[in-house]
C-alpha positions as CSV (number, residue, x, y, z in Angstrom):
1,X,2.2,-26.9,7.9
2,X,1.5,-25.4,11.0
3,X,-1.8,-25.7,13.0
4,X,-5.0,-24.5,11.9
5,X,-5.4,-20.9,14.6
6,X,-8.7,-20.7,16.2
7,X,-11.0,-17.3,16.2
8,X,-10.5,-15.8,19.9
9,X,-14.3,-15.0,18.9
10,X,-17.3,-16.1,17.3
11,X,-17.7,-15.1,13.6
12,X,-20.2,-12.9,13.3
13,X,-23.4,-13.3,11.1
14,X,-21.9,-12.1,7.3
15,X,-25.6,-11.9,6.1
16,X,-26.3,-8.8,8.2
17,X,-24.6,-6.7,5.9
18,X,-21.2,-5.8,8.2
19,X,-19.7,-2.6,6.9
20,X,-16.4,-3.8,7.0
21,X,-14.9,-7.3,6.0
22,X,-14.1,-9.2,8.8
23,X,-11.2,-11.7,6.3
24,X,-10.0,-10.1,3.2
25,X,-8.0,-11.5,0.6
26,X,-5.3,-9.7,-1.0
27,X,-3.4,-10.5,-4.2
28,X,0.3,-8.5,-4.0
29,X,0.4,-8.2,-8.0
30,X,2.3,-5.5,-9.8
31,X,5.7,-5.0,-8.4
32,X,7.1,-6.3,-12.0
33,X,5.7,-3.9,-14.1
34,X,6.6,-1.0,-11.0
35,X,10.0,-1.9,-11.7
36,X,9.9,-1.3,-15.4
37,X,8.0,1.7,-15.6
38,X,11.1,2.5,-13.5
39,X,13.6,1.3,-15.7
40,X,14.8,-0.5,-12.4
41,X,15.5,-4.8,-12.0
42,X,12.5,-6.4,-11.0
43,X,14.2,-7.4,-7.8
44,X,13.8,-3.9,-6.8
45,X,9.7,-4.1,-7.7
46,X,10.1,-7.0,-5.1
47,X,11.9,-5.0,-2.4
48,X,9.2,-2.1,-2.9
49,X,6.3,-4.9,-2.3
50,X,7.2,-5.4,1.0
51,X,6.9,-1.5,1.9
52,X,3.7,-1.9,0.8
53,X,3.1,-4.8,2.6
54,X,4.2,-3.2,5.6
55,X,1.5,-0.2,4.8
56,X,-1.2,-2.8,4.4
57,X,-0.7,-4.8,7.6
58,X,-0.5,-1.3,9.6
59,X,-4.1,0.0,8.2
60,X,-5.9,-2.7,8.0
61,X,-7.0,-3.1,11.6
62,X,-8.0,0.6,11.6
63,X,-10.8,-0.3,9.0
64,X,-12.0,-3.2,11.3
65,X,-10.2,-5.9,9.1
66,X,-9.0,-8.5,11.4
67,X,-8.0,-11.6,9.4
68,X,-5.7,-10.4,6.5
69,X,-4.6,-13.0,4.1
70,X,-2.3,-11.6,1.1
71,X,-0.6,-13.8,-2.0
72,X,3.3,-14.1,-1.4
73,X,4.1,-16.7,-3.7
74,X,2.2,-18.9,-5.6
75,X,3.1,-22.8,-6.9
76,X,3.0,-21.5,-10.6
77,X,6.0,-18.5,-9.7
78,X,8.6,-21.4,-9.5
79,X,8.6,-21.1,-13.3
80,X,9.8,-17.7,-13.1
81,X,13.8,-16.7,-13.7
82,X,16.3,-18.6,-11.2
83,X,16.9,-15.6,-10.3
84,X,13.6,-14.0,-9.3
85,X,12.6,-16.8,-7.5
86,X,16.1,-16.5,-5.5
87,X,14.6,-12.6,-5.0
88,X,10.9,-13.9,-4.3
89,X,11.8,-16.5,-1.7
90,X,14.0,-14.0,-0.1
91,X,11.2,-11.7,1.0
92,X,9.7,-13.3,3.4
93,X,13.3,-13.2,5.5
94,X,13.7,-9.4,4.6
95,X,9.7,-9.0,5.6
96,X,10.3,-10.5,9.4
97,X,13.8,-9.1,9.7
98,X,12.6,-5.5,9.1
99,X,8.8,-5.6,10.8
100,X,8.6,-9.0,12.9
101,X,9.5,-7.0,16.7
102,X,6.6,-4.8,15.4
103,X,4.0,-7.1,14.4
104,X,4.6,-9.6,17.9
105,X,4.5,-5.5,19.8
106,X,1.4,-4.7,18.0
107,X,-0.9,-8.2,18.9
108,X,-0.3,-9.4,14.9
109,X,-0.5,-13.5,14.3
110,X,1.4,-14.1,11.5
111,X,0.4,-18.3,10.0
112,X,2.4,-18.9,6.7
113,X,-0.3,-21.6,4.3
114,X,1.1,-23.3,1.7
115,X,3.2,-26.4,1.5
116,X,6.3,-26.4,2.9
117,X,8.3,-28.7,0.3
118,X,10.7,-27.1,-1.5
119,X,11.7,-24.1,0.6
120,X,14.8,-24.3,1.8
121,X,15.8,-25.5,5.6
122,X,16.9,-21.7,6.6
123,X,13.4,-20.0,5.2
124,X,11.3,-22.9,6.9
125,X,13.3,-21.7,10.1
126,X,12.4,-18.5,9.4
127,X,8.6,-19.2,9.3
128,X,8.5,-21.1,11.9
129,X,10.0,-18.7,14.2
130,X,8.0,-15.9,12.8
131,X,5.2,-18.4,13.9
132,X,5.8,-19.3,17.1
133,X,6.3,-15.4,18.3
134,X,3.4,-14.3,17.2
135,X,1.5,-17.4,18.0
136,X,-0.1,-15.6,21.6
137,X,-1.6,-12.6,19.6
138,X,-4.8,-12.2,19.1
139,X,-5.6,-8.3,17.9
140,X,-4.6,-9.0,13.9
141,X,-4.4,-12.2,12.1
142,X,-2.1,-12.1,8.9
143,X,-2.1,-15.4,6.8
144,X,0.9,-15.3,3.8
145,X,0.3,-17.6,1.7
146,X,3.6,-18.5,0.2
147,X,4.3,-21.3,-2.3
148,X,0.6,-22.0,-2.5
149,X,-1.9,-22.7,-4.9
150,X,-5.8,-23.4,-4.4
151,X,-6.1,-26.1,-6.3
152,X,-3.2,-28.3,-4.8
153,X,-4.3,-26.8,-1.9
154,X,-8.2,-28.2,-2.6
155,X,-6.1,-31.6,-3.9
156,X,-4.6,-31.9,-0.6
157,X,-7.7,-31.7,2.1
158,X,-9.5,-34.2,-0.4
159,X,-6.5,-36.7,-0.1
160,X,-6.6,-35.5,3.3
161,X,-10.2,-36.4,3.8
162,X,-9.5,-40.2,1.5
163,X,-6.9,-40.9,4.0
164,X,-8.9,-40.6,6.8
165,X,-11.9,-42.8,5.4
166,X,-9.1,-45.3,4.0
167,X,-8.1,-45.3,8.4
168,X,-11.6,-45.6,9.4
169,X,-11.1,-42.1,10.9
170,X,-14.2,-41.2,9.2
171,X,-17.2,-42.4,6.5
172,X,-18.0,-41.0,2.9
173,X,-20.6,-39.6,4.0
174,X,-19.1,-37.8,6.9
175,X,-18.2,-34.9,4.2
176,X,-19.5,-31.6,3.8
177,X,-18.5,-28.4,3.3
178,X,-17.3,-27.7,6.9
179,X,-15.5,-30.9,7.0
180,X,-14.1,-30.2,3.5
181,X,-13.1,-26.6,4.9
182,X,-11.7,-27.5,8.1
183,X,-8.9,-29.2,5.8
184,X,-8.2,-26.4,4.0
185,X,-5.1,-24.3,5.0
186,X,-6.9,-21.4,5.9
187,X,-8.7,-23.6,8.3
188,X,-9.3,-21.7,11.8
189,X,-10.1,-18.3,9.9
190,X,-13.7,-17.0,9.3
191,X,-15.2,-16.9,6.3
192,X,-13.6,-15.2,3.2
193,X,-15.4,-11.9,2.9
194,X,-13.4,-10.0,0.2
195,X,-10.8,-10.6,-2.6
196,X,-9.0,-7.2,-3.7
197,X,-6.5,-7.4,-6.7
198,X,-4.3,-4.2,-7.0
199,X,-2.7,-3.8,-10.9
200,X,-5.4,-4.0,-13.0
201,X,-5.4,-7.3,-13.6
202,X,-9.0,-9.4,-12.9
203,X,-8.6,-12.9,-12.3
204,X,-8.0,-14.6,-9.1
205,X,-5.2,-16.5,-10.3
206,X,-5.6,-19.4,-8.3
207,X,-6.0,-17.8,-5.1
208,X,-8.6,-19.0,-2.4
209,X,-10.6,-20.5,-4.9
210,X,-12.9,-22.6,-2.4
211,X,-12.8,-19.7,-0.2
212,X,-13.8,-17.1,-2.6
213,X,-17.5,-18.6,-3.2
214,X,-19.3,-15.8,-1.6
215,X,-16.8,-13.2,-1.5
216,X,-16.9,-9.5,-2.9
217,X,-14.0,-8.9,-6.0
218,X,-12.5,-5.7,-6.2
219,X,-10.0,-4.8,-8.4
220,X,-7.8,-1.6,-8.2
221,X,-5.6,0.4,-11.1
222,X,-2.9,0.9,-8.6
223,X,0.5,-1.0,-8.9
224,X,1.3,-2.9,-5.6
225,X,4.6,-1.1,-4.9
226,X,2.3,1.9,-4.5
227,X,-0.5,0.3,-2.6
228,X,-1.6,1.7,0.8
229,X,-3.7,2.7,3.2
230,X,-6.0,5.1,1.2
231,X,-6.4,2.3,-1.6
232,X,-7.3,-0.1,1.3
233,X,-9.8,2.4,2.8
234,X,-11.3,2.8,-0.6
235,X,-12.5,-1.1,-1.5
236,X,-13.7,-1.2,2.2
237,X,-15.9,1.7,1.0
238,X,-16.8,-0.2,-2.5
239,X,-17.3,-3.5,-0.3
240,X,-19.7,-1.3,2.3
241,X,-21.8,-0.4,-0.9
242,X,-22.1,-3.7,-2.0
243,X,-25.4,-6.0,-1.5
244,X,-24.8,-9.1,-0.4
245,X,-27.5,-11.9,-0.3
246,X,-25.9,-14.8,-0.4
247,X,-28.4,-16.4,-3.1
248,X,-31.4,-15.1,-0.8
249,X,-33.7,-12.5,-1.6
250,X,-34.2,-9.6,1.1
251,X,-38.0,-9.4,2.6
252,X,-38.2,-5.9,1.2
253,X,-37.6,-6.7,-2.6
254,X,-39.9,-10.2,-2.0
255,X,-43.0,-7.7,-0.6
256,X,-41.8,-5.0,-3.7
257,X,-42.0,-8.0,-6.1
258,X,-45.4,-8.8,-4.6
């Protein structure tokens, strides 16, 4: 897994109510059930994703999202047909091939989370060279997590964590949630702000579960072959709206209350 990336900036404060999200969390969901509607192979559902991938990535820093992090493939899609999971791990190669000259021209970081193990040598090749040409920007930051999972992924910085007490690298005590976090794939980006699932569907479907504590859920009718920048722009608008306390109560409704 490659190196956590570092904010070129301080986070800023969340609990002063930013109109935009800083990190948003997208789930790709959908391009199955595109596909059939169509009549067409699910393969083609998967082709259609990336196009709307592509959409995504090019709005989202014009709504003042800077860390993007989307679903590509998750642990559990390895139980699909041999032959959709040929399709699925294929996308990530037909992604950079189409839109990687764009995304190193246009300041994009691209970091791939998830494990590694199981991917064949020529995708991991892939990755990593989609990696280490983007590594220098610093204007977008796109996380894909492919062949991940939140709860190996939760499994993994504990182990992570054991292993260094079991070294003497660090004490029991030593853990909190910032050490816990900083093991975490997503390490380096700020805080999870928003979770948007296109499709209908609402769950997070193991997806940035230790992440998601205090972020805003949307979900969107919208089928994620179809997804774009208008459907963006709108669950920035419904996360604007939202009130977000954090478990605190704002002075005005304590002096209401009073």
């Amino acid at each position: 897994m490659a190196a956590p990336q570092t904010s070129p900036s301080p986070v800023a404060d969340r609990s002063q109510g930013a109109p935009a999200p800083l990190h948003a969390g997208l789930v790709m969901d959908g391009n199955g059930r595109w596909a059939r509607r169509r009549g067409l192979p699910r393969t083609l559902g998967h082709k259609a994703g990336v196009d709307a991938l592509k959409r995504t990535v090019a709005a989202a820093p014009d709504l003042n999202i800077r860390w993007l992090t989307v679903f590509g493939f998750s642990t559990e899609n390895w139980n699909r047909p041999t032959t959709e999971v040929a399709e699925l791990m294929a996308l990530p190669q037909r992604y950079f091939e189409t839109d990687l000259a764009r995304l190193e021209r246009e300041g994009v970081c691209v970091r791939i989370i998830g494990s590694r193990q199981g991917l064949s040598p020529e995708l991991v090749r892939i990755i990593e060279a989609a990696e280490a040409r983007t590594a220098h920007n610093d204007r977008f930051f796109l996380n894909v997590a492919f062949n991940y999972g939140a709860q190996a992924d939760i499994a993994r910085a504990a182990r992570a964590f054991a292993e260094d007490v079991a070294a003497g690298r660090a004490k029991p005590s030593d853990l909190d949630e910032a050490q816990f976090g900083a093991r975490l794939a997503t390490a380096g980006s700020p805080p999870l702000d928003l979770i948007i699932r296109p499709s209908g569907e609402q769950r997070l479907s193991n997806f940035l579960l230790w992440e998601a504590a205090y972020a805003e859920l949307i979900f969107q009718d919208v089928l994620w072959p179809d997804y774009g920048a208008e459907h963006l722009r709108a669950a920035v608008e419904i996360f604007a709206a939202r009130d977000r306390r954090y478990g605190a109560v704002r002075a005005d409704d304590v002096l209401a209350a009073g």
